[in-house]
Biopython code that builds the backbone (N, CA, C, O; Angstrom):
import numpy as np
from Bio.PDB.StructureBuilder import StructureBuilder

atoms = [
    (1, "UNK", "N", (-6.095, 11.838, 15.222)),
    (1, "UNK", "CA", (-4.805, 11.900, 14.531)),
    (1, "UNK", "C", (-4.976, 12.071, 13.028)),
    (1, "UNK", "O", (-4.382, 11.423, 12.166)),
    (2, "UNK", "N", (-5.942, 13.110, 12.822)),
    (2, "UNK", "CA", (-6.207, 13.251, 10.927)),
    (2, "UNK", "C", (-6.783, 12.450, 10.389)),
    (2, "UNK", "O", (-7.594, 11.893, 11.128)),
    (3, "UNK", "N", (-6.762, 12.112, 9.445)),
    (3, "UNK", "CA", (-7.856, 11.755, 8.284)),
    (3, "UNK", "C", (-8.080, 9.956, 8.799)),
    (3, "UNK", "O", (-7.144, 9.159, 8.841)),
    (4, "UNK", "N", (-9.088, 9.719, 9.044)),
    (4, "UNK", "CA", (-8.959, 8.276, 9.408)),
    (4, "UNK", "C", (-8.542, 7.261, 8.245)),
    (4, "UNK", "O", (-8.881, 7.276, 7.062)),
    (5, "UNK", "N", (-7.580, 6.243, 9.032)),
    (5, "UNK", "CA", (-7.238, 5.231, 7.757)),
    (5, "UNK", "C", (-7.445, 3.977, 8.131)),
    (5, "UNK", "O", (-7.810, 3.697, 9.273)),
    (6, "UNK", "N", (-7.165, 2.822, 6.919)),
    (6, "UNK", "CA", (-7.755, 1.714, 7.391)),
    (6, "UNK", "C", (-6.596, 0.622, 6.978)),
    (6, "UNK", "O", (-5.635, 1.360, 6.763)),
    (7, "UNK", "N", (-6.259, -0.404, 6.802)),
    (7, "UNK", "CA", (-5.224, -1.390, 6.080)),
    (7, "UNK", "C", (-6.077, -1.633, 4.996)),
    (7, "UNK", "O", (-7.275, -1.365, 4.905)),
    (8, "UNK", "N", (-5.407, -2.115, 4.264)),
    (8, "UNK", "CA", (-6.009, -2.468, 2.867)),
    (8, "UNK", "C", (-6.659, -1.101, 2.673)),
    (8, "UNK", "O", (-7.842, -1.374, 2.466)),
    (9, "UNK", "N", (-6.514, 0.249, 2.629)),
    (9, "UNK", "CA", (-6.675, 1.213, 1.719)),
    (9, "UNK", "C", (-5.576, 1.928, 0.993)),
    (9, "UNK", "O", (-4.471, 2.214, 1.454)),
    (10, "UNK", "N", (-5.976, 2.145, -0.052)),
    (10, "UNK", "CA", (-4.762, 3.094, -0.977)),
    (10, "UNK", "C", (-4.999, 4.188, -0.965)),
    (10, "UNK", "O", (-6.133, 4.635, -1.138)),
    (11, "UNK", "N", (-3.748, 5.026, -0.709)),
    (11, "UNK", "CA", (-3.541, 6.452, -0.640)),
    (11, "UNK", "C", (-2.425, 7.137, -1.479)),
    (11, "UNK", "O", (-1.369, 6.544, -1.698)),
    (12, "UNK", "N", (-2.647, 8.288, -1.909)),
    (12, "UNK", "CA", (-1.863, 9.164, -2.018)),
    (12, "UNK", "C", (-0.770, 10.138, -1.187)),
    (12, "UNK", "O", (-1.096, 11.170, -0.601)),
    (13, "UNK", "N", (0.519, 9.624, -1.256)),
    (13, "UNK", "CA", (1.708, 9.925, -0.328)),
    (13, "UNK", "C", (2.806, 10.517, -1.409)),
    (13, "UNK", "O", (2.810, 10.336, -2.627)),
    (14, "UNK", "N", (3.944, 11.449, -0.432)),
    (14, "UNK", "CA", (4.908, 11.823, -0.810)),
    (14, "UNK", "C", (5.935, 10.291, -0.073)),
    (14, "UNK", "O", (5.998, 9.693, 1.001)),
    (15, "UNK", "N", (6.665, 10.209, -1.600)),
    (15, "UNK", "CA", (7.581, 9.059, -1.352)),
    (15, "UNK", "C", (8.880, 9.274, -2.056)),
    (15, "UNK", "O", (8.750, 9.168, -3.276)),
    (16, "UNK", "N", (10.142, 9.554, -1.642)),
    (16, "UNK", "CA", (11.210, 10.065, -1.985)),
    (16, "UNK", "C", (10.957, 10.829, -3.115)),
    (16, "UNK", "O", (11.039, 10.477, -4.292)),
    (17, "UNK", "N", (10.632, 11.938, -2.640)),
    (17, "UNK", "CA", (10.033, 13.313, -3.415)),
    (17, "UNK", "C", (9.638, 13.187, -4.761)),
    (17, "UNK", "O", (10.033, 13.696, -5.810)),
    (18, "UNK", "N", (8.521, 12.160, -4.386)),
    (18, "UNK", "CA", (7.509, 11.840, -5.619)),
    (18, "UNK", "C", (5.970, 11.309, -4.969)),
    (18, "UNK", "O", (5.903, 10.483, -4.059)),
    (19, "UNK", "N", (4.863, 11.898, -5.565)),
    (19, "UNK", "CA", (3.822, 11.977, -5.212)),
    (19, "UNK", "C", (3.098, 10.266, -5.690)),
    (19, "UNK", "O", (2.527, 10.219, -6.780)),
    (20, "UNK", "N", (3.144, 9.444, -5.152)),
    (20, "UNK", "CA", (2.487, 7.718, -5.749)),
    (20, "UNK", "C", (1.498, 7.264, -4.953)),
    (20, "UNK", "O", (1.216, 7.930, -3.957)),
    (21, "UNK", "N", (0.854, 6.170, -5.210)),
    (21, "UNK", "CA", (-0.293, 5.569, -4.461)),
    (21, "UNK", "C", (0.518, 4.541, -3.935)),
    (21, "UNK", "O", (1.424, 4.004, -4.573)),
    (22, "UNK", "N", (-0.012, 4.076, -2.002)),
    (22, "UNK", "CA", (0.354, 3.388, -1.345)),
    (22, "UNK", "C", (-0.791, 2.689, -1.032)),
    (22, "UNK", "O", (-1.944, 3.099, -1.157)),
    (23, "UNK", "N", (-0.347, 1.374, -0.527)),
    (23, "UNK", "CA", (-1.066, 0.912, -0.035)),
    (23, "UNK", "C", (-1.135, 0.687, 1.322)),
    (23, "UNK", "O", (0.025, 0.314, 1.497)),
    (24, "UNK", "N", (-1.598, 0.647, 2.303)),
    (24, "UNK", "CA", (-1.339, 0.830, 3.855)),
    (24, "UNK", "C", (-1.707, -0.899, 4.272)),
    (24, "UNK", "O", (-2.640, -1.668, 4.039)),
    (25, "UNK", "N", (-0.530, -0.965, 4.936)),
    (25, "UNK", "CA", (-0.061, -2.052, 5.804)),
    (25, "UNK", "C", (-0.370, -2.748, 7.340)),
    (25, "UNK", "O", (-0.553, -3.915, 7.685)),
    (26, "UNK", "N", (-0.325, -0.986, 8.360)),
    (26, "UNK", "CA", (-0.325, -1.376, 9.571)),
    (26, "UNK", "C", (-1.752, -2.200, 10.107)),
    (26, "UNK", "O", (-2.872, -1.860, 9.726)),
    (27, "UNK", "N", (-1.574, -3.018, 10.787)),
    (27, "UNK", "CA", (-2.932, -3.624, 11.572)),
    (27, "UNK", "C", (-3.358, -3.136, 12.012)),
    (27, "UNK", "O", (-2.785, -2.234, 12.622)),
    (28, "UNK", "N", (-5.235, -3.363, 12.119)),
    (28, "UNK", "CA", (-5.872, -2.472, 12.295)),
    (28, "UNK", "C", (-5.852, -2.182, 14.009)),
    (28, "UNK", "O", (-6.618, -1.285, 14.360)),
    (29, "UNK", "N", (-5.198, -2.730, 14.905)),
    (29, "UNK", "CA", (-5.297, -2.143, 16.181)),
    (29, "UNK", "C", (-4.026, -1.247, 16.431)),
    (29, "UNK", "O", (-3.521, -0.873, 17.489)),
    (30, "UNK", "N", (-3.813, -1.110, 15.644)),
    (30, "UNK", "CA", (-2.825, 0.123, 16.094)),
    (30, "UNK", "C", (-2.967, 1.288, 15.379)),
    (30, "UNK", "O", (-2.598, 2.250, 16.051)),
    (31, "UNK", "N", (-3.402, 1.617, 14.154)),
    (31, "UNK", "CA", (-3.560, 1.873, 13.000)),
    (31, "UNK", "C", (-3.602, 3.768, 13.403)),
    (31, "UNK", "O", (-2.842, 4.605, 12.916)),
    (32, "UNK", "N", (-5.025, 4.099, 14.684)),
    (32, "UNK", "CA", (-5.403, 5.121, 15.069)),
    (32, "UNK", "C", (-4.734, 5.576, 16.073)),
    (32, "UNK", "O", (-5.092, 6.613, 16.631)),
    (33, "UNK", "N", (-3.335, 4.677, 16.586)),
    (33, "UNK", "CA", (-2.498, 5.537, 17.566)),
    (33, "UNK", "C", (-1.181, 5.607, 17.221)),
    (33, "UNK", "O", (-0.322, 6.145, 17.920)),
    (34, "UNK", "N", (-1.005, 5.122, 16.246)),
    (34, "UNK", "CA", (0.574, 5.745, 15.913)),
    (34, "UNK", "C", (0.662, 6.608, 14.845)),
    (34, "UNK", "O", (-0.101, 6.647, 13.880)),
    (35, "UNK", "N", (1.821, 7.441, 15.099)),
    (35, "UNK", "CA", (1.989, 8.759, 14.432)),
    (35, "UNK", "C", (2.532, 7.916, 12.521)),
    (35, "UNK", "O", (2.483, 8.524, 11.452)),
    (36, "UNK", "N", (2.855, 6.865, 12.669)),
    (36, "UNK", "CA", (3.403, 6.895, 11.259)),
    (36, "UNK", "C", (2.435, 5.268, 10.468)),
    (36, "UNK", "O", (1.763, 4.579, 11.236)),
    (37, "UNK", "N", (2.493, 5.029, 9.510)),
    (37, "UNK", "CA", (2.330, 4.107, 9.099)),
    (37, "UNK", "C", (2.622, 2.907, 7.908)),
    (37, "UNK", "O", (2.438, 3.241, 6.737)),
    (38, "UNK", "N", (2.978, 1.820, 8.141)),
    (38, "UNK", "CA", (3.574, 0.973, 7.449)),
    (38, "UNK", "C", (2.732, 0.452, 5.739)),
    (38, "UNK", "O", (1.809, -0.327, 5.500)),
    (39, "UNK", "N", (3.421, 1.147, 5.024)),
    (39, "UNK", "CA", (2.841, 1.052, 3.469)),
    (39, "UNK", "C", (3.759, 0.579, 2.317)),
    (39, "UNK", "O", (4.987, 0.659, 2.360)),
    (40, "UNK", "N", (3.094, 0.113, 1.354)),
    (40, "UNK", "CA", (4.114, -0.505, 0.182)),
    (40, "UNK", "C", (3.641, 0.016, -1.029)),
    (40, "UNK", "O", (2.438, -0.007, -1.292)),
    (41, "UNK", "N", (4.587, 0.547, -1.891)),
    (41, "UNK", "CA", (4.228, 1.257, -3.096)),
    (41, "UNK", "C", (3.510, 0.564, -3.948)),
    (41, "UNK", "O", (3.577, -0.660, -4.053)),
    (42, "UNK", "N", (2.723, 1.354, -4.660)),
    (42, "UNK", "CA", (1.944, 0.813, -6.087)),
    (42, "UNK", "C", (2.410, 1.640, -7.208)),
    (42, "UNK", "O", (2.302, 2.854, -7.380)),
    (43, "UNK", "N", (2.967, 0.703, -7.955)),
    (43, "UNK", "CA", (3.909, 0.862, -9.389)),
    (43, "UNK", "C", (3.048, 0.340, -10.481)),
    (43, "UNK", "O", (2.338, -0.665, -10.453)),
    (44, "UNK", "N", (3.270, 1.400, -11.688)),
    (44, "UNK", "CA", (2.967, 0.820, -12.968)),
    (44, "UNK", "C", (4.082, -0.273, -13.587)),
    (44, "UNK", "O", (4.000, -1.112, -14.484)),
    (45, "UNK", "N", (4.747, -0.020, -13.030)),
    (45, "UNK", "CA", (6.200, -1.371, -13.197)),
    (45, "UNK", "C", (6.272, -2.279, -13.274)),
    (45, "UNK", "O", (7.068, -2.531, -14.179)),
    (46, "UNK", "N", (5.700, -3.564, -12.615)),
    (46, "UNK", "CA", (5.606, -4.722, -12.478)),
    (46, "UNK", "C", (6.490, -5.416, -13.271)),
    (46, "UNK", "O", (6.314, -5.737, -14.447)),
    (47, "UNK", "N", (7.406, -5.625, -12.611)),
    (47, "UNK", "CA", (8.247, -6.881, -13.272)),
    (47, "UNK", "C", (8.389, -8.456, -13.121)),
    (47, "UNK", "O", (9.376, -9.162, -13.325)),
    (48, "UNK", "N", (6.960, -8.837, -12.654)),
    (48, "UNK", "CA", (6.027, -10.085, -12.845)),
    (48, "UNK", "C", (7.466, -11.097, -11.372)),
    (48, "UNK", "O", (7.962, -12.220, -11.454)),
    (49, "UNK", "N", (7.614, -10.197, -10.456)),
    (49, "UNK", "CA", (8.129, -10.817, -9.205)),
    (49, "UNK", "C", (7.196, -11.672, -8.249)),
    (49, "UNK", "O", (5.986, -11.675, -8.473)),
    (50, "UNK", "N", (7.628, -12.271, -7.376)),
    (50, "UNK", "CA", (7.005, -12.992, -6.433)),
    (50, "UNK", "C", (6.535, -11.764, -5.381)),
    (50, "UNK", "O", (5.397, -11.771, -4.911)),
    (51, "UNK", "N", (7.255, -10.982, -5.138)),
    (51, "UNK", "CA", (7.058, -10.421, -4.048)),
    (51, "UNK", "C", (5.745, -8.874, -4.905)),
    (51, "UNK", "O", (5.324, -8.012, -4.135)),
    (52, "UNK", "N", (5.374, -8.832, -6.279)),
    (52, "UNK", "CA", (4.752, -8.262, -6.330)),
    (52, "UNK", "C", (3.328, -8.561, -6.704)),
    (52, "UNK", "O", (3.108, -9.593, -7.338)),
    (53, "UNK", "N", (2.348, -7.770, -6.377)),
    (53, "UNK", "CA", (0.557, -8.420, -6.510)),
    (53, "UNK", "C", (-0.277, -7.328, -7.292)),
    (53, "UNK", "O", (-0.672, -6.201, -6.996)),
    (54, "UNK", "N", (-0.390, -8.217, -8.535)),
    (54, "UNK", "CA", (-1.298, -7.428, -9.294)),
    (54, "UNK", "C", (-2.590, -6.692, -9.135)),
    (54, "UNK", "O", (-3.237, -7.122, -8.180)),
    (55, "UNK", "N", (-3.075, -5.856, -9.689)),
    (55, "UNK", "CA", (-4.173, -4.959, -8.693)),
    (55, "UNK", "C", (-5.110, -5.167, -9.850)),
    (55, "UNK", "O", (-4.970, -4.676, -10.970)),
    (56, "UNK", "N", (-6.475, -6.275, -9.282)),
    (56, "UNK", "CA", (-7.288, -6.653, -10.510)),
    (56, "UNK", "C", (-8.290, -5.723, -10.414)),
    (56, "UNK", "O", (-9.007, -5.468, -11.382)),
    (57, "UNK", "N", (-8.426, -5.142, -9.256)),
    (57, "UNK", "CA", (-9.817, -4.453, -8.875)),
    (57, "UNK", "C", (-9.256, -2.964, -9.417)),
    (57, "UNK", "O", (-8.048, -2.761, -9.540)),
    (58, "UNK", "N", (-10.240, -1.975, -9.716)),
    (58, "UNK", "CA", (-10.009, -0.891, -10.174)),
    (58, "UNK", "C", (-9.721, 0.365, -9.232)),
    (58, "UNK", "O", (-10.385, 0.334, -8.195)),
    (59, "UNK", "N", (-9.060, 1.221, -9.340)),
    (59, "UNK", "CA", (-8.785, 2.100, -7.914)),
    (59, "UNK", "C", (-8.604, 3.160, -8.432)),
    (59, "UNK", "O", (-7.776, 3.234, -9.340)),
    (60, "UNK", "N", (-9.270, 4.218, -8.043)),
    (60, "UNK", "CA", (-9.299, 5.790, -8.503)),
    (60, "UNK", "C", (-7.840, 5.976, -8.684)),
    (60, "UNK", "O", (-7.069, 5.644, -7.783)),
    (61, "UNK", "N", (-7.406, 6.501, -9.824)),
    (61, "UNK", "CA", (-6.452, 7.076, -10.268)),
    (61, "UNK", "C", (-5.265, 6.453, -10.418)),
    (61, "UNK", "O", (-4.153, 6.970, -10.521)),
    (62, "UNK", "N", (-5.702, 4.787, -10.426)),
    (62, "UNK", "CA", (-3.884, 4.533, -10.604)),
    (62, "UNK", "C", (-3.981, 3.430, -11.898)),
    (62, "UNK", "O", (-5.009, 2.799, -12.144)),
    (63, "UNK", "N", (-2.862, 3.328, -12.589)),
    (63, "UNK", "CA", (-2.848, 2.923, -13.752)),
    (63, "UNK", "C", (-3.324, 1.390, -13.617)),
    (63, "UNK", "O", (-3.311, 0.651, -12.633)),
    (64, "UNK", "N", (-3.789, 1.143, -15.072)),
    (64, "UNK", "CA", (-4.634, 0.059, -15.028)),
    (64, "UNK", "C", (-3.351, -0.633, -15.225)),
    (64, "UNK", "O", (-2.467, 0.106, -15.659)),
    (65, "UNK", "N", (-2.862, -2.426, -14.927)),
    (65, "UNK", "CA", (-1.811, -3.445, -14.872)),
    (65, "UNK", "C", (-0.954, -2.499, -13.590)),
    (65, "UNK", "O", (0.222, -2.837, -13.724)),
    (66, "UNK", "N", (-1.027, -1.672, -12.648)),
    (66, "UNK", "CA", (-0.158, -1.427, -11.941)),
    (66, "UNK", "C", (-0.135, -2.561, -10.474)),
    (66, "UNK", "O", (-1.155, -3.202, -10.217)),
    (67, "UNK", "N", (1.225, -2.711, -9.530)),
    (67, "UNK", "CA", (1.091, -3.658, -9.002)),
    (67, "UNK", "C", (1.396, -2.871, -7.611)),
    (67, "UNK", "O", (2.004, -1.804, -7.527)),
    (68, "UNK", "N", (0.743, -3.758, -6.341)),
    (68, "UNK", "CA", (1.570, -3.596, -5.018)),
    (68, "UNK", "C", (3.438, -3.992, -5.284)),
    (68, "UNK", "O", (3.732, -5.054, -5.831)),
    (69, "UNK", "N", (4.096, -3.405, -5.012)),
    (69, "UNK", "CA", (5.723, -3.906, -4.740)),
    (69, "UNK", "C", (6.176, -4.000, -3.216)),
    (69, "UNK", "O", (6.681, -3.267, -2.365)),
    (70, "UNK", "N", (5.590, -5.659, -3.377)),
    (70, "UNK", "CA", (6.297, -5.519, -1.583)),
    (70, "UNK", "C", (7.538, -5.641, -1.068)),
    (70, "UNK", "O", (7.737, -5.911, 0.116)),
    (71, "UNK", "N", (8.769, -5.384, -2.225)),
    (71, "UNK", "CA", (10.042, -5.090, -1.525)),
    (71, "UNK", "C", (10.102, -3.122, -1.522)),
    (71, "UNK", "O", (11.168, -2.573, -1.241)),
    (72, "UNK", "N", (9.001, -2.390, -1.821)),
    (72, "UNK", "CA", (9.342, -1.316, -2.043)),
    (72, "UNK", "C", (8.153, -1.002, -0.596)),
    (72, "UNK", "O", (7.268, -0.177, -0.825)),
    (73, "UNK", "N", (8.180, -1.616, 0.711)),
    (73, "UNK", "CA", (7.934, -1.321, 1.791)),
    (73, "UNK", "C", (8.572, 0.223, 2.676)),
    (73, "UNK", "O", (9.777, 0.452, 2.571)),
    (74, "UNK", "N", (7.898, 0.966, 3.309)),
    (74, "UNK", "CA", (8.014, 2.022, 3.886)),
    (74, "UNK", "C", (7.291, 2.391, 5.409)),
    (74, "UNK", "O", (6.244, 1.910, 5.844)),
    (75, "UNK", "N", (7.854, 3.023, 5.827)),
    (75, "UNK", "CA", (6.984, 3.951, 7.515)),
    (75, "UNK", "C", (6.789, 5.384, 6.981)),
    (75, "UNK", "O", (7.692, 6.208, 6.836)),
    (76, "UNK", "N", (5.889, 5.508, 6.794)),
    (76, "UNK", "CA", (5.497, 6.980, 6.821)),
    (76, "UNK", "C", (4.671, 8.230, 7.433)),
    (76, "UNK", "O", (3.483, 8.339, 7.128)),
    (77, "UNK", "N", (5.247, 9.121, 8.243)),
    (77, "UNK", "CA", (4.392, 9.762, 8.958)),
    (77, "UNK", "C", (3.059, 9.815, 8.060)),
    (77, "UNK", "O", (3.047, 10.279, 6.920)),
    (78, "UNK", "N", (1.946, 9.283, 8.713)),
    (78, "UNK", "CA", (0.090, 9.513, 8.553)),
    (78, "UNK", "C", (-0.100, 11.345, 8.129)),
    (78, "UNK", "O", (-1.100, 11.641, 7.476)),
    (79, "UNK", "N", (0.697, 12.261, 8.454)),
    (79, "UNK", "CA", (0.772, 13.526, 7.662)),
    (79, "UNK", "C", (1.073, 13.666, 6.349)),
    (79, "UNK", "O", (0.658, 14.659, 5.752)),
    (80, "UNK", "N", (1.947, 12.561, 5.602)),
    (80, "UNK", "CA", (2.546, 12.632, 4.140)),
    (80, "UNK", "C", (1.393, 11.668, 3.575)),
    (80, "UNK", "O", (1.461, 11.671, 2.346)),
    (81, "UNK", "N", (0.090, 10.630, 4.164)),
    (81, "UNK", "CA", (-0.725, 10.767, 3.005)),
    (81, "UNK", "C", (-1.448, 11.717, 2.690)),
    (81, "UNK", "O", (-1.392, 12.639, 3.504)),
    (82, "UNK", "N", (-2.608, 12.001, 1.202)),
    (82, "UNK", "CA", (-3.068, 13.173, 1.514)),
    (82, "UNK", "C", (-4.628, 12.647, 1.296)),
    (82, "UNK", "O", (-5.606, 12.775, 2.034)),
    (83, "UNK", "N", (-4.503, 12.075, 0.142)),
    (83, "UNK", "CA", (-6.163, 11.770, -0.407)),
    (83, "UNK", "C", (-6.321, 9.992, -0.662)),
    (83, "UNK", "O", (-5.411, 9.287, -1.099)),
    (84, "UNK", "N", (-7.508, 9.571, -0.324)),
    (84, "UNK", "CA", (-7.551, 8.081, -0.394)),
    (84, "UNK", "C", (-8.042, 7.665, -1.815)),
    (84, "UNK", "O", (-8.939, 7.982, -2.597)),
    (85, "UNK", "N", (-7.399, 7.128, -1.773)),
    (85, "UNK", "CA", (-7.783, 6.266, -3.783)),
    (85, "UNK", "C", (-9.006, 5.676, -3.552)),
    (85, "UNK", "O", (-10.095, 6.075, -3.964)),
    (86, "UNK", "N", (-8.706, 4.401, -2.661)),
    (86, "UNK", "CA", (-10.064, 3.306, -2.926)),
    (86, "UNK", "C", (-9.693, 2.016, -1.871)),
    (86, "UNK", "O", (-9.160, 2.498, -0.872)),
    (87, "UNK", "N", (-9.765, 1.029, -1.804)),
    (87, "UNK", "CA", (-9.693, -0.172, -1.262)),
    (87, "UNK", "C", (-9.688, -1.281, -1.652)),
    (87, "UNK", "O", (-10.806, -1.687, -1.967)),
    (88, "UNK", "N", (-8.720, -2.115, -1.796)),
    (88, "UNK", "CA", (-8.486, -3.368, -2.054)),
    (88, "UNK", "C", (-9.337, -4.724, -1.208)),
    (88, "UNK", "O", (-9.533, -4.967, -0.017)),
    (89, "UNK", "N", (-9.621, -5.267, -2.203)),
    (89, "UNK", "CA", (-10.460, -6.931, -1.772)),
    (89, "UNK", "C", (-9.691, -7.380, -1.133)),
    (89, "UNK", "O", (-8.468, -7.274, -1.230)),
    (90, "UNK", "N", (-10.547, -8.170, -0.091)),
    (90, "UNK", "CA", (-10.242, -9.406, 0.912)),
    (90, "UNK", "C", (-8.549, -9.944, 0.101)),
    (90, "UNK", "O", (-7.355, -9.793, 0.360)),
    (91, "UNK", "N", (-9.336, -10.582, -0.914)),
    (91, "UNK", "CA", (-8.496, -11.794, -1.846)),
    (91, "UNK", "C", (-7.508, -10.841, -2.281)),
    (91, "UNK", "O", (-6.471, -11.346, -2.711)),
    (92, "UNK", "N", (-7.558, -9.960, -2.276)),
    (92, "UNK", "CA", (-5.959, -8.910, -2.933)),
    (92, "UNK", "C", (-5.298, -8.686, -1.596)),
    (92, "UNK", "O", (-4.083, -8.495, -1.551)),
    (93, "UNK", "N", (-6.035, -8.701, -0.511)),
    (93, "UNK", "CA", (-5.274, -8.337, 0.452)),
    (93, "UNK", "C", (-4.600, -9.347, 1.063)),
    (93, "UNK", "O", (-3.541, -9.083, 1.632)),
    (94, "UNK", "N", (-5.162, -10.819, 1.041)),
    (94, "UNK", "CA", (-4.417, -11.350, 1.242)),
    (94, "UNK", "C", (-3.518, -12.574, 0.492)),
    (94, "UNK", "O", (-3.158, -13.650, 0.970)),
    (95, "UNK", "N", (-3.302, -12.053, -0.770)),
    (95, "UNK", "CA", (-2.279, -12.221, -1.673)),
    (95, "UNK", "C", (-1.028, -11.269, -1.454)),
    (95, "UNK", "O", (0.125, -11.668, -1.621)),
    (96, "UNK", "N", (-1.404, -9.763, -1.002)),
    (96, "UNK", "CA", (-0.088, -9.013, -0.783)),
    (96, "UNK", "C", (0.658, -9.408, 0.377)),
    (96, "UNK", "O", (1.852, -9.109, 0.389)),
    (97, "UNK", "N", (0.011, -10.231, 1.680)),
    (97, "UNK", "CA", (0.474, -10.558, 3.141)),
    (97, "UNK", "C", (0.968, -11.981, 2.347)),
    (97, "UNK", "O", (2.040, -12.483, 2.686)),
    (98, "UNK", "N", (0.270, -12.520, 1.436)),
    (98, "UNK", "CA", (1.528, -13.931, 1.305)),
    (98, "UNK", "C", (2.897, -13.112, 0.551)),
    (98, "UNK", "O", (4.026, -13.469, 0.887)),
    (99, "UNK", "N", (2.721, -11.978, -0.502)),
    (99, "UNK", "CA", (4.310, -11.569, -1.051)),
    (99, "UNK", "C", (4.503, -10.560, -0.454)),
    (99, "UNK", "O", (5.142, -9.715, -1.081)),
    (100, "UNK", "N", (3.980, -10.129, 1.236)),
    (100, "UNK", "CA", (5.003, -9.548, 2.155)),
    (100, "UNK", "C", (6.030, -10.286, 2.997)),
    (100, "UNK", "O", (7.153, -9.940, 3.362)),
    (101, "UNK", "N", (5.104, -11.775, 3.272)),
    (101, "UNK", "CA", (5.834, -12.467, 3.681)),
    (101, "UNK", "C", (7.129, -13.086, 2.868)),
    (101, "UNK", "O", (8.145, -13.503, 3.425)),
    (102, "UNK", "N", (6.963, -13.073, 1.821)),
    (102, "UNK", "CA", (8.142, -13.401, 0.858)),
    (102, "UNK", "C", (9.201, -12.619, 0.817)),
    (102, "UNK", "O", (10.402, -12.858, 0.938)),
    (103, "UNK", "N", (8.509, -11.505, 0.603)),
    (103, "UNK", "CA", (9.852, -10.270, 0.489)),
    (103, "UNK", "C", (10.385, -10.038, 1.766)),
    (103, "UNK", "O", (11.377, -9.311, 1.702)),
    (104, "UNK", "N", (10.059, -10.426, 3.019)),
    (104, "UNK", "CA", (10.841, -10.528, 4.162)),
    (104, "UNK", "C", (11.436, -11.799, 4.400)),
    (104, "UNK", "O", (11.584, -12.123, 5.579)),
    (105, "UNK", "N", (11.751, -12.463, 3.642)),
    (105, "UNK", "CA", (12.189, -14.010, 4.137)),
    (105, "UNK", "C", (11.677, -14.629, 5.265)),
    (105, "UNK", "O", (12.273, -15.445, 5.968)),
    (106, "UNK", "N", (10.675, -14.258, 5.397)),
    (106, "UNK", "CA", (10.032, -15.187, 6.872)),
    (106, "UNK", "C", (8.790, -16.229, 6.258)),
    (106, "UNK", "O", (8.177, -16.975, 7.021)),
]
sb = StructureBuilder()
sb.init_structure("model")
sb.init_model(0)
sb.init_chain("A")
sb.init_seg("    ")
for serial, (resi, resn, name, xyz) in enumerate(atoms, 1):
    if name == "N":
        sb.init_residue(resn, " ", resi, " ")
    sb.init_atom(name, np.array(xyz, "f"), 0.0, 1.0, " ", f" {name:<3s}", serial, name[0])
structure = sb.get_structure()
């Protein structure tokens, strides 16, 4: 199903007809059979929210202080990423699953 992907990697996607880095969401047992996949934008924005996680580690091409925004969650057909940035740490990854869980009220 195309370019193999992983959770906790960042990619390059079309996202309401703008080209940004995502970060990919879905778990890894499903990851290689579904046609779309669950990702949350990475913004130079950060407006120092709960639900967003600063990106300490360095990642090809995206601005340095930029953050995961986990109310800016998405499904996106695995065809609209194109090129992979890099990969996020253990400890970043699971700082974004505690402010996914936030930004869903659960």
């Amino acid at each position: 199903m195309g370019n193999p992907m992983n959770r906790g990697e960042v990619w390059w996607a079309e996202v309401r007809r703008k080209r940004r880095p995502v970060l990919i969401l879905t778990r890894p047992e499903v990851i290689d059979v579904r046609e779309s996949v669950t990702v949350a934008e990475i913004t130079s924005t950060g407006r120092g929210l709960a639900a967003e996680v600063p990106l300490p580690d360095p990642v090809a091409g995206i601005t340095a202080g930029s953050v995961v925004n986990c109310d800016g969650l998405h499904t996106l057909r695995r065809a609209s990423l194109s090129n992979r940035a890099g990969e996020l740490s253990d400890r970043t990854m699971r700082a974004v699953c505690r402010a996914v869980t936030y930004a869903l009220g659960c």
